[in-house]
Each structure stands twice: as C-alpha cells, then as structure tokens.
BADREN-431816 format. One record per residue (C-alpha): z, x, y; residue number from 1. Coordinates in pm, 1 decimal. Example, Ala and Ser with C-alpha at 12.3 -4.5 7.8 and 13.67 -1.06 7.14 Angstrom:
<rs>
R|zz|xx|yy|seq
R|780.0|1230.0|-450.0|1;
R|714.0|1367.0|-106.0|2;
</rs>
This chain:
<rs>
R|zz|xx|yy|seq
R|-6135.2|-8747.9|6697.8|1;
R|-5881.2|-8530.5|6891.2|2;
R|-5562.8|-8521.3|6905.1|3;
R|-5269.6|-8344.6|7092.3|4;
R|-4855.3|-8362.0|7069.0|5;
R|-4662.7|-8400.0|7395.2|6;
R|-4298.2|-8407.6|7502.0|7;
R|-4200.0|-8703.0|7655.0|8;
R|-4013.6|-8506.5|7960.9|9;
R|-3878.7|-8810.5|8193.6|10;
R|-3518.4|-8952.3|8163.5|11;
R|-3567.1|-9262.3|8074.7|12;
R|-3879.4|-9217.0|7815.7|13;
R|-4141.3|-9462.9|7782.3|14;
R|-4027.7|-9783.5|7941.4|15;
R|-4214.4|-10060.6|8125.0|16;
R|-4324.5|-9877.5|8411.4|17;
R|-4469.0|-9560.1|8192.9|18;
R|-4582.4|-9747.6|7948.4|19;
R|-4807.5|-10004.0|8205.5|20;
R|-4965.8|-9614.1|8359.9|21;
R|-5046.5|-9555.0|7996.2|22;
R|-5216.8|-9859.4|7982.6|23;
R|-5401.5|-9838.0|8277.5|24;
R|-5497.5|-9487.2|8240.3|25;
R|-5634.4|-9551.6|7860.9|26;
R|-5788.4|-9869.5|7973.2|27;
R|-5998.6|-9636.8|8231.5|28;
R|-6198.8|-9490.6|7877.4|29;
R|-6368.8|-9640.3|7643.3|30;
R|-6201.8|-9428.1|7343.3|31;
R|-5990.7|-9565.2|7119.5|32;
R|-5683.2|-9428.6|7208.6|33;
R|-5342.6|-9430.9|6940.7|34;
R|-5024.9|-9314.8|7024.8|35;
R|-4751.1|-9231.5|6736.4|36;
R|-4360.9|-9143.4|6803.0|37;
R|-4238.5|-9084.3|6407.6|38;
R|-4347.5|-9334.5|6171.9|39;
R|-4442.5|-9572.8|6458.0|40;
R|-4783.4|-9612.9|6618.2|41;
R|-4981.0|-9797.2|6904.9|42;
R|-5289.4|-9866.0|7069.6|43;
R|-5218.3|-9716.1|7405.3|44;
R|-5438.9|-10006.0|7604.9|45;
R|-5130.7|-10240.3|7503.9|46;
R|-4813.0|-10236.4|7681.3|47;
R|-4636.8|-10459.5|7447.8|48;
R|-4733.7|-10200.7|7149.4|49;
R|-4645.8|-9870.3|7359.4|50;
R|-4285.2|-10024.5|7391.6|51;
R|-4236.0|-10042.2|7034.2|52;
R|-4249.0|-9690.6|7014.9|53;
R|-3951.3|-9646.0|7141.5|54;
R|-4039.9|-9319.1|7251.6|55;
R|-3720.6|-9153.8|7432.2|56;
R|-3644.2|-8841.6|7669.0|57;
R|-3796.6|-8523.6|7432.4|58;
R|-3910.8|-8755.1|7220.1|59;
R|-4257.7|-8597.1|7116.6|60;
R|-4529.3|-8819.4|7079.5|61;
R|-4898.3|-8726.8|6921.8|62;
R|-5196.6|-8888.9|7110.6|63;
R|-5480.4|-8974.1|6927.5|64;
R|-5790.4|-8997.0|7074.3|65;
R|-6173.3|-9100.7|6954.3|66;
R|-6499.7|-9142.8|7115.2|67;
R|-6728.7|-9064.1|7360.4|68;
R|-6487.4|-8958.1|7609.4|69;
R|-6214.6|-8879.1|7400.9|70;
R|-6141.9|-8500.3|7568.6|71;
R|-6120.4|-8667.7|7908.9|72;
R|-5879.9|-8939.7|7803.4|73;
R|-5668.3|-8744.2|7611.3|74;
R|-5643.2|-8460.9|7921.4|75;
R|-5572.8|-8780.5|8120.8|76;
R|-5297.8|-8900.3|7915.8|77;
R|-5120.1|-8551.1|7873.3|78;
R|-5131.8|-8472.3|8241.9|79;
R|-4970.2|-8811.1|8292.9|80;
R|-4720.5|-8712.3|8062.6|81;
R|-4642.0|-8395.7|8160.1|82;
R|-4625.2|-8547.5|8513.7|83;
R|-4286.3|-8766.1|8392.0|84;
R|-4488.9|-9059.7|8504.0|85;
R|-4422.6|-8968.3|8863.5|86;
R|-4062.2|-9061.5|8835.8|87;
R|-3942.4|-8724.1|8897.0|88;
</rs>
C-alpha cells in the first residue's frame, strides 16, 4: 500500500463533478483505492462516498492506494488533483 497527501486546490472542492472524475479515474484500476479528509474516509470508486468527505478548497486529503497498480492510480489521482479537476 501507498499512499500520498494532496491539496485540494479548486474553488469549489470536491463536488459532484470532481468527485464523478475521481470515480471514473479510480474505476480505470483495479486497486483499492481510499480517500480520507480528517476523520472521514471513502472508497474513491463511489461518488456517493467521495461527497461525504466534504473535502473543501485547501482542504488536504490523503489517498490511499493498494494493489497491483497502486503507483499508477495513485499518480493518476494526484495529477487529477493537482489539475483542479479541469475547472480552472
């Protein structure tokens, strides 16, 4: 398992539209992928559980990430991050 902590950099943090790239990116691996934001975490192949995060602007979040293709999903999910989810 590896993980890495990332800065959720977009304005309006991880809403619906984020959260479904998340999903879609994660869903792409076949690691088991867990996101946390404080004392909250979530699978990151479920939209309804990445909401409940309630992960806000610079908000930072720590992405777990386990399997066979752990390093490439969890490079995946940071760049996507990092990215602002396009938005910006």
């Amino acid at each position: 398992m590896i993980t890495q902590t990332v800065q959720i950099l977009n304005k309006i943090g991880l809403h619906a539209r984020p959260a479904s790239l998340l999903v879609k990116t994660a869903e792409s691996f076949r690691s088991n992928i867990t996101i946390k934001n404080g004392d909250r975490s979530a699978t990151a192949k479920s939209m309804i559980n990445l909401l409940t995060l309630r992960a806000k602007q610079n908000d930072r979040v720590t992405i777990e990430a386990d399997g066979d293709d752990e390093k490439e999903a969890l490079s995946a999910l940071v760049r996507l991050i990092n990215s602002k989810f396009g938005e910006e």
